[in-house]
C-alpha positions in Angstrom: -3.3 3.9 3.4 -4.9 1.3 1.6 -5.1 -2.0 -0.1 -4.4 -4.0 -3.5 -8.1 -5.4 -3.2 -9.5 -2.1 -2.5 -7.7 -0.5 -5.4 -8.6 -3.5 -7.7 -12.5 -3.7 -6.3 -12.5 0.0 -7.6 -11.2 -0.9 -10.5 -13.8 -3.4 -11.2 -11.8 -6.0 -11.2 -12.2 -7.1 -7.4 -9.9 -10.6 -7.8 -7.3 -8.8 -9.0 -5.3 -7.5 -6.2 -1.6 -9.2 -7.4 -2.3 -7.5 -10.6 -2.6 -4.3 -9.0 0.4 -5.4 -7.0 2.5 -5.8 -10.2 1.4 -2.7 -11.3 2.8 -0.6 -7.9 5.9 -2.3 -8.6 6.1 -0.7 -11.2 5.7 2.4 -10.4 9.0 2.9 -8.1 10.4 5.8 -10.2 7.8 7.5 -10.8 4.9 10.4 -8.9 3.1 7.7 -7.5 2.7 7.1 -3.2 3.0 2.8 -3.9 4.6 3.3 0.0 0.6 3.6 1.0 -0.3 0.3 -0.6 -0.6 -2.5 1.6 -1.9 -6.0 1.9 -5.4 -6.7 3.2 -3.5 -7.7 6.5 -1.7 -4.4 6.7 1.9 -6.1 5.6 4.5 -4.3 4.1 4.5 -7.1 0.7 5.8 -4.3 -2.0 8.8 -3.0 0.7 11.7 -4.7 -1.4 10.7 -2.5 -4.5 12.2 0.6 -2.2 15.8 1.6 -3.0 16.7 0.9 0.6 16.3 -2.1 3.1 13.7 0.2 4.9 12.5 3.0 2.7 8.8 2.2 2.5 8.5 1.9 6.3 10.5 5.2 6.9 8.0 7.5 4.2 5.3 5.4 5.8 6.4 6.4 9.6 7.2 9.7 8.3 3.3 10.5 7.3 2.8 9.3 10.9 2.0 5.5 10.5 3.2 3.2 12.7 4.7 0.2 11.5 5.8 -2.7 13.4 7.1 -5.9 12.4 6.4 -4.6 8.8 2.7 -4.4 9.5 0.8 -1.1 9.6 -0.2 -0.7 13.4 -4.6 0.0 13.7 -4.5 0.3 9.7 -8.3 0.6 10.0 -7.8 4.2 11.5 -5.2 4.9 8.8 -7.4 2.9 5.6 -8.6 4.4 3.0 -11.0 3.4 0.8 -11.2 4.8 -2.7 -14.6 3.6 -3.6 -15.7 5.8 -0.8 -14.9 8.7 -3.0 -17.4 8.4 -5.5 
């Protein structure tokens, strides 16, 4: 799991996280895991993107995230963050 803004602050572009955003929405077709991007709050904001009324919340609960009321339950045991990897 993790965020627009971490994704954009790797990116270099660190006020850029609905940019980001647009680009996830994007991506609904194709080999990317957009279901593991979430606001910095842990909200489900891309979920209407799914095919589905539910489909992000259901790949999400089926990696073994809990997810309740849309938000990602503890999503700092569950973040990651991708300038970490460097």
């Amino acid at each position: 799991m993790t965020t627009y803004g971490s994704i954009a602050n790797y990116l270099g572009a660190k006020r850029s996280a609905r940019m980001v955003g647009y680009a996830m929405n994007s991506s609904a077709q194709k080999d990317v895991p957009a279901h593991r991007v979430v606001n910095r709050k842990g909200l489900l904001t891309g979920k209407h993107h799914f095919d589905g009324t539910n489909l992000m919340q259901q790949l999400l609960e089926n990696e073994g995230i809990t997810v309740v009321d849309n938000q990602i339950q503890d999503l700092e045991q569950v973040y990651w963050n991708p300038a970490e990897e460097l």
